[in-house]
Backbone bond lengths (Angstrom), bond angles and torsions (degrees), N, CA, C in turn:
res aa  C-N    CA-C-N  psi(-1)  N-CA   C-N-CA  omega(-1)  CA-C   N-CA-C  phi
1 X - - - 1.453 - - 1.517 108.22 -
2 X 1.371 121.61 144.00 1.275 119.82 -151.76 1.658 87.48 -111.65
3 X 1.275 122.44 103.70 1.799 122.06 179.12 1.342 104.96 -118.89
4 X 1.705 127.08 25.68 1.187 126.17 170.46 1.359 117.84 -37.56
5 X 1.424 114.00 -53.00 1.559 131.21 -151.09 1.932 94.09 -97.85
6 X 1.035 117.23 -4.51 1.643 110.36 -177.30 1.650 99.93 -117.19
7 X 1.485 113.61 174.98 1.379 137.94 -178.72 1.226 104.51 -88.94
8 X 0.944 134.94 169.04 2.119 135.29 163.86 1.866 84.58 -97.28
9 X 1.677 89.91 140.27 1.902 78.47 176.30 1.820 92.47 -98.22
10 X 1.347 103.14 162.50 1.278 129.01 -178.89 1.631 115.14 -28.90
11 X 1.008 142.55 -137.50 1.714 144.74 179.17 1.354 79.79 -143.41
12 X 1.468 149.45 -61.68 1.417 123.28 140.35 1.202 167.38 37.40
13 X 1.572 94.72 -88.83 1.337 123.20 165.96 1.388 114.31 -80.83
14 X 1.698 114.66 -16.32 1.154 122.75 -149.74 2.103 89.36 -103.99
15 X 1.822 106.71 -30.26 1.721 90.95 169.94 0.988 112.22 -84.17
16 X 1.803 124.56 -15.03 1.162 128.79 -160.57 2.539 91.98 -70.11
17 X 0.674 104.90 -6.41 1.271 94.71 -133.55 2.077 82.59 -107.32
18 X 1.327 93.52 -59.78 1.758 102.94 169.66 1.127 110.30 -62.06
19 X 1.506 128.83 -30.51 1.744 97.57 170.77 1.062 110.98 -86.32
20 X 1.203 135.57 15.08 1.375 121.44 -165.85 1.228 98.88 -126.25
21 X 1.018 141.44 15.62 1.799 167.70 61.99 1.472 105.85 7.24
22 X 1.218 96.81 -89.66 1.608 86.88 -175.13 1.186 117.40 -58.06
23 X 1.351 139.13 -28.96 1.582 132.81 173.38 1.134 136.30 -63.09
24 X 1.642 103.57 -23.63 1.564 138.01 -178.79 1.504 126.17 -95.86
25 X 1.783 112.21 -43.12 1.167 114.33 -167.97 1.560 93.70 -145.48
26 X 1.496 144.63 52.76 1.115 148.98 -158.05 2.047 85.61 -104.49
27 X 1.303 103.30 -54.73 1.281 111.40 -171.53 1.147 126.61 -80.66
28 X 1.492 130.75 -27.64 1.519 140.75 148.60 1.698 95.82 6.39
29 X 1.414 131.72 148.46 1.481 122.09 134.88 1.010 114.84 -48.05
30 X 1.133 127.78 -75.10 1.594 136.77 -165.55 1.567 100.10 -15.23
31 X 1.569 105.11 -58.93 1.585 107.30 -155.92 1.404 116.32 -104.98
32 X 1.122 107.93 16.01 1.781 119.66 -171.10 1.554 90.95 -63.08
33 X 1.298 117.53 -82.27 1.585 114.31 -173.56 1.454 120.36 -20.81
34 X 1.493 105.46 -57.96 1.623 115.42 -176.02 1.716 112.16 -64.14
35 X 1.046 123.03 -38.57 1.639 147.50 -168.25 1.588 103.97 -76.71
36 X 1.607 109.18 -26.49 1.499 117.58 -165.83 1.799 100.39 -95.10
37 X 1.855 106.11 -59.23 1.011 94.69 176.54 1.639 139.82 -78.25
38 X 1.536 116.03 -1.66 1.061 110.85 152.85 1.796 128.38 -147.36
39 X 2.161 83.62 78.28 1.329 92.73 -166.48 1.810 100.14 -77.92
40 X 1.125 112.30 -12.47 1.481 114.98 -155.94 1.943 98.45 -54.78
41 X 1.610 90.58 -47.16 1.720 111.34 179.03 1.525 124.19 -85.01
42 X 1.472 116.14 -0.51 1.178 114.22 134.73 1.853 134.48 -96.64
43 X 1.654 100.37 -6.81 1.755 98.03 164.92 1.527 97.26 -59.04
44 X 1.298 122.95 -55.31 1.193 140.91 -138.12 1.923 100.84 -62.95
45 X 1.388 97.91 -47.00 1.545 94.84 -168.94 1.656 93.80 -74.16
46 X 1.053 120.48 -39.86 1.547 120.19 178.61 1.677 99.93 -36.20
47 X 0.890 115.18 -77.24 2.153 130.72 -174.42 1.371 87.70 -24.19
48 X 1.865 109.10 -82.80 1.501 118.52 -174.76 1.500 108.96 -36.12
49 X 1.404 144.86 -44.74 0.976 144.31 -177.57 1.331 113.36 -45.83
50 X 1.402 110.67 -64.12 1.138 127.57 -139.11 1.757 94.66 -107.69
51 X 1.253 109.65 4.78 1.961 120.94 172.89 1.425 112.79 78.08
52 X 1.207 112.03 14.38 1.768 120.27 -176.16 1.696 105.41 -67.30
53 X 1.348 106.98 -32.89 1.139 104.67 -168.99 1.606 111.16 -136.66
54 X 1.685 154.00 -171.62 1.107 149.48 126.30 1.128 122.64 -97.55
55 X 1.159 124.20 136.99 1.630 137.16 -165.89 1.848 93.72 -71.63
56 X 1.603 92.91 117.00 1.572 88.39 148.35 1.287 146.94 -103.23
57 X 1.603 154.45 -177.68 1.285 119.57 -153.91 1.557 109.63 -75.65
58 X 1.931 124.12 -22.50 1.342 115.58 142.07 1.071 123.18 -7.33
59 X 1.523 107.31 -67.35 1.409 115.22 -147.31 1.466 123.03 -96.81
60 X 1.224 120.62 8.63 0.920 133.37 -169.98 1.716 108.50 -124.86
61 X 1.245 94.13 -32.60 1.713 100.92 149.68 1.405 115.10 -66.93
62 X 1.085 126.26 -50.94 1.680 125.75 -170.27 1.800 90.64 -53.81
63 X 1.542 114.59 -57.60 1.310 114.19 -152.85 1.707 106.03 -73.56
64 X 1.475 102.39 -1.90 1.608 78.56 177.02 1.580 97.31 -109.75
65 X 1.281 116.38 -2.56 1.623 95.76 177.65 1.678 101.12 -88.46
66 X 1.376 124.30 -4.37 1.148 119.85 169.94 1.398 120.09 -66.13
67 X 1.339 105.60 -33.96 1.865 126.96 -176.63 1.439 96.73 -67.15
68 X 1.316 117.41 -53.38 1.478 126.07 -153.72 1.815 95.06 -67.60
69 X 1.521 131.80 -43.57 0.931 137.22 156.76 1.357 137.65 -38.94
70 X 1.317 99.77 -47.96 1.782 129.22 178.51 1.386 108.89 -66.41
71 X 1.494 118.30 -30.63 1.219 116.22 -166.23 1.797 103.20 -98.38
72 X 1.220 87.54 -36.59 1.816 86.15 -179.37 1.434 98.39 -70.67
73 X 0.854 132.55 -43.40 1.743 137.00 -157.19 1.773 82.67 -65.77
74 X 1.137 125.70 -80.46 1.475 140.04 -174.36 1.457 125.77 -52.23
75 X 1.338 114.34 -28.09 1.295 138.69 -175.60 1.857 125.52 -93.92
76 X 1.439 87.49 -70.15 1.398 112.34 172.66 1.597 98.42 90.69
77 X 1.708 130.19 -135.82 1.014 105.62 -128.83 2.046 73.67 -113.84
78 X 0.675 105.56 -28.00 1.839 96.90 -167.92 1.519 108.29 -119.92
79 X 1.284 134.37 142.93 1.339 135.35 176.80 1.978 77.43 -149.40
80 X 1.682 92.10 162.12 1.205 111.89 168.92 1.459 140.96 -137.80
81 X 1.215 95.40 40.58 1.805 114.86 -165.71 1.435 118.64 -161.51
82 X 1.529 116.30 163.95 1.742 98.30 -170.07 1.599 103.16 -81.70
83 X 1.296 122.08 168.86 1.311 151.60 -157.57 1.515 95.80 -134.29
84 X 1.610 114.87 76.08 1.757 116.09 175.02 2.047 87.32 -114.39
85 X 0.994 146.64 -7.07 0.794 135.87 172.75 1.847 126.06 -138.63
86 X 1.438 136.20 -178.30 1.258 139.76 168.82 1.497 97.46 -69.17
87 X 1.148 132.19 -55.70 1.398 126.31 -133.64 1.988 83.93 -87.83
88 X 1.442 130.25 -16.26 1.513 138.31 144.87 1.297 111.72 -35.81
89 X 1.199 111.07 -45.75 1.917 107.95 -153.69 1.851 88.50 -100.73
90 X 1.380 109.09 -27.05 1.543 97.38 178.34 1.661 107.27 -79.79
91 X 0.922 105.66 -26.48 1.906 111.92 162.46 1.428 107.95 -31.01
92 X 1.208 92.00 -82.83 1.569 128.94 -174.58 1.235 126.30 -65.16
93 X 1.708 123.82 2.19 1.345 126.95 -178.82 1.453 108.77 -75.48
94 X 1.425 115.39 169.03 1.437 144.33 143.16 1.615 113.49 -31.04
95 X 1.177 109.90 80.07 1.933 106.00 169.58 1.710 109.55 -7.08
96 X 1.100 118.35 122.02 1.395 132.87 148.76 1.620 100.25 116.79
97 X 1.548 98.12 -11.00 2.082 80.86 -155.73 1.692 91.10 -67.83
98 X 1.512 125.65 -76.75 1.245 125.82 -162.14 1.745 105.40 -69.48
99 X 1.412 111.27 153.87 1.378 121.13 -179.19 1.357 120.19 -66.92
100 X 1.937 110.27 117.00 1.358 104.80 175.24 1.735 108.26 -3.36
101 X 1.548 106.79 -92.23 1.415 106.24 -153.29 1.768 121.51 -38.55
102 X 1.364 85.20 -32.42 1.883 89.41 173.46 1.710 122.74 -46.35
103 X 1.689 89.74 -47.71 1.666 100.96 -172.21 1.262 100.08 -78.09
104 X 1.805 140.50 -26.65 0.811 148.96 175.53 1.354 95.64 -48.82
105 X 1.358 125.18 -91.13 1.429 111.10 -179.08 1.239 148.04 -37.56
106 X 1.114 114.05 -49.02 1.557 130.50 160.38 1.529 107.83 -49.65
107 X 1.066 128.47 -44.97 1.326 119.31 166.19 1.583 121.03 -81.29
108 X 1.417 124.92 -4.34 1.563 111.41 164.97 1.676 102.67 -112.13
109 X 1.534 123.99 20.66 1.638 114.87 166.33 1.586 89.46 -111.09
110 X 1.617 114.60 26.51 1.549 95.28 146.43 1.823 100.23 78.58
111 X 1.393 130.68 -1.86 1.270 129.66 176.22 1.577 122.60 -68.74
112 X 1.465 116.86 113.79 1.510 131.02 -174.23 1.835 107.32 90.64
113 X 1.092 120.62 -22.12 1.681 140.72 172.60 1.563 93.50 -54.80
């Protein structure tokens, strides 16, 4: 994946970003498979998110090979901008995954622009 031109977002930014994925688009078709088989590691960043829990070095491994996944799966091989939020990675997705109107928005509130 080519992230020359972007930042790595935080461990953070990075639960902030999967639960709000999973809270939002867990159920989509598109993402049922992905959302199903590794919901365990998106409850998980949700907790960390939200301070329920502290990431241990487990867990913070699980959650970044989940990212590293999430992004290729969603991304593919090149994006060109930072990734501090969802409505970023819906910018920046693979044509078709998220719904016209989604990208529609995200692209007229001016996101990655």
């Amino acid at each position: 994946m080519n992230t020359s031109k972007t930042s790595t977002p935080s461990f953070e930014d990075r639960c902030s970003i999967l639960s709000q994925f999973w809270l939002e688009q867990s159920e989509a078709p598109q993402f049922q498979q992905m959302a199903q088989y590794f919901s365990t590691f998106f409850r998980m960043a949700m907790l960390i998110n939200f301070d329920f829990v502290v990431a241990t070095e487990k867990g913070t491994s699980e959650i970044n090979k989940l990212w590293d996944f999430f992004l290729e799966e969603l991304l593919g091989d090149e994006y060109h901008g930072p990734l501090e939020s969802l409505d970023d990675i819906i910018y920046w997705s693979k044509s078709g995954l998220f719904p016209q109107e989604e990208v529609d928005r995200v692209t007229q509130q001016g996101s990655m622009m």
